[in-house]
VEXDREN-2710 file (C-alpha; in Angstrom, 1 decimal):
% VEXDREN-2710
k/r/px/py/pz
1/UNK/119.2/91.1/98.9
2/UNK/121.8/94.2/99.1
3/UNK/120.1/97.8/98.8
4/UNK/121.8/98.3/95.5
5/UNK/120.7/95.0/94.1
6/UNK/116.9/95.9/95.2
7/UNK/117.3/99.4/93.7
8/UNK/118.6/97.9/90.4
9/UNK/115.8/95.8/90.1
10/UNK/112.9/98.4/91.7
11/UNK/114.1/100.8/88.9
12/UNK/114.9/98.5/86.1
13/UNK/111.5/97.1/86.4
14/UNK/110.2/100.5/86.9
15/UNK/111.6/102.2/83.8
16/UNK/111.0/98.6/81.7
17/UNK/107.0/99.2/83.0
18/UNK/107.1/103.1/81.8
19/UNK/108.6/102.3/78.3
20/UNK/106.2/99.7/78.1
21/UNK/103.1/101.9/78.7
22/UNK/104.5/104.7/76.7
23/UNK/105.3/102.7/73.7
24/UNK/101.7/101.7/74.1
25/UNK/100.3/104.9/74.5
26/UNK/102.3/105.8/71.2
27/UNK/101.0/103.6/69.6
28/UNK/97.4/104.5/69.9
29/UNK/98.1/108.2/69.3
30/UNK/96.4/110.1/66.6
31/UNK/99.4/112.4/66.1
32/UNK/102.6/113.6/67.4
33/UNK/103.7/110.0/69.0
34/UNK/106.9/111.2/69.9
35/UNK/105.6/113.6/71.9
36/UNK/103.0/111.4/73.2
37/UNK/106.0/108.6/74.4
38/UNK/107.8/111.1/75.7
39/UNK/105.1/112.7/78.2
40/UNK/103.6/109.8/78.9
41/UNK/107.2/108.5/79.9
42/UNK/107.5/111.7/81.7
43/UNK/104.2/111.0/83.9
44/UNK/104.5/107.8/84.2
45/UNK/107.8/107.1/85.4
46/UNK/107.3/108.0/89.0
47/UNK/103.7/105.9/89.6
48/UNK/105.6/102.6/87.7
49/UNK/109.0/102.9/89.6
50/UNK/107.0/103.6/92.9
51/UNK/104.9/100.6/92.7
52/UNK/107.9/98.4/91.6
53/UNK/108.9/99.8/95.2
54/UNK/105.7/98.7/96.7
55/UNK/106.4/94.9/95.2
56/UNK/110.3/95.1/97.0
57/UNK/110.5/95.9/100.5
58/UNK/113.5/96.2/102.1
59/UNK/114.7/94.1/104.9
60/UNK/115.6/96.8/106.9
61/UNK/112.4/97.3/108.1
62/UNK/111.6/94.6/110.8
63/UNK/108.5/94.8/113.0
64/UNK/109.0/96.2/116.7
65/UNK/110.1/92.7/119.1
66/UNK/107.2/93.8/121.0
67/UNK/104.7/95.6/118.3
68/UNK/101.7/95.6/121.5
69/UNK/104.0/98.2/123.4
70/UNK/104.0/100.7/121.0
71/UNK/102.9/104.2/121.2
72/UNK/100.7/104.2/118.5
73/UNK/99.3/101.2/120.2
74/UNK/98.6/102.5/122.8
75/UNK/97.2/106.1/121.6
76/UNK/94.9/103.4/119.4
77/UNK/93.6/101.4/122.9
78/UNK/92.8/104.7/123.9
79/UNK/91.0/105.9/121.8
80/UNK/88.7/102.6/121.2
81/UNK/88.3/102.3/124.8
82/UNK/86.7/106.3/125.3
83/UNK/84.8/105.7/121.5
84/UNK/83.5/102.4/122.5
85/UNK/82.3/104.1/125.9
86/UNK/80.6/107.0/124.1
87/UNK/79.2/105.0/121.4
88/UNK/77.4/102.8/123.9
89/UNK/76.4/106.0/126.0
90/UNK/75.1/107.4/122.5
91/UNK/73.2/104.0/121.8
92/UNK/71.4/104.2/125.3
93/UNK/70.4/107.8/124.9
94/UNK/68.7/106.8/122.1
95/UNK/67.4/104.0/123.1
96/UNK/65.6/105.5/125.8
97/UNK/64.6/108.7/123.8
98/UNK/63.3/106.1/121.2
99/UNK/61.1/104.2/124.1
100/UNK/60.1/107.5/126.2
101/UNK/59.5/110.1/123.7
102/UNK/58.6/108.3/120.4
103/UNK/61.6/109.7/118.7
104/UNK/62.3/107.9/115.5
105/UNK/65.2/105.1/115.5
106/UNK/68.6/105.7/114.4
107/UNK/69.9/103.9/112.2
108/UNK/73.2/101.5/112.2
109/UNK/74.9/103.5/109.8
110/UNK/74.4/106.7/111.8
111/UNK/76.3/104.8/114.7
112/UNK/78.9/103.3/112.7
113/UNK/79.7/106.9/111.6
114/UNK/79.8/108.1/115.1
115/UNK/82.4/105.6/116.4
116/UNK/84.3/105.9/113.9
117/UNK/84.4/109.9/114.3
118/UNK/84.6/109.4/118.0
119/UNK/87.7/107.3/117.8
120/UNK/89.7/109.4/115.1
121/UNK/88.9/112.4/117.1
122/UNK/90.0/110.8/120.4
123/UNK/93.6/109.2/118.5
124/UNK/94.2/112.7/117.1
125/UNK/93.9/114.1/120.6
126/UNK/95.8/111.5/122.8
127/UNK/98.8/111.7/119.6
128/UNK/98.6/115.2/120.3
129/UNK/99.1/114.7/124.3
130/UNK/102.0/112.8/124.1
131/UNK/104.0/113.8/121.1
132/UNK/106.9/115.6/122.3
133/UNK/107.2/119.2/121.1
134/UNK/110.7/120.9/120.2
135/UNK/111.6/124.1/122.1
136/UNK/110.6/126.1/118.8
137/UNK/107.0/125.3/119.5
138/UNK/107.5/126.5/123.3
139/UNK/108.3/130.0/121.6
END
């Protein structure tokens, strides 16, 4: 499908979804259902012709021919290798501070969060590492 044929149809079917819901909205009104169409046309437009989008995408955007070679992939690999090793440092720690010293269990959730913290933490950071930086951010 050409790019203007999919953006006929992404905004036809957008603007046919926004007259629909503001006719509706209209029609359960109190008062003023004019006004009521029009704003509700007016907000609505956007979220209707955006997810008409969603349902359309374009052919222009193909997957990388090797997806695993990536930068983000490899920023991600990363980052789950260094959370994985904390979280299993974390679990140990605890384990032996549960078996030595009585202290109370943790529970699953408490680790879940942690990796999951770990890991964002450690993508933001690597991303950071190797982003390249214009020569206005050197000044």
């Amino acid at each position: 499908m050409s790019t203007t044929a999919r953006w006929s149809l992404i905004i036809g079917i957008g603007v046919a979804a926004t007259l629909a819901f503001s006719f509706f909205a209209a029609l359960t009104a109190n008062d003023r259902k004019t006004l009521a169409f029009i704003v509700f046309a007016i907000v609505m437009a956007p979220a209707c012709i955006g997810s008409a989008w969603a349902l359309f995408p374009s052919d222009n955007d193909k997957a990388p021919a090797y997806p695993e070679d990536t930068v983000e992939t490899e920023w991600s690999r990363k980052a789950g290798f260094g959370a994985f090793t904390d979280l299993i440092t974390a679990m140990g720690i605890a384990l032996i501070a549960h078996n030595v010293f009585g202290a109370p269990e943790l529970p699953l959730v408490m680790f879940t969060a942690l990796g999951l913290a770990d890991f964002g933490i450690r993508y933001w950071a690597v991303s950071r590492d190797r982003t390249p930086h214009s020569r206005s951010d050197e000044i």
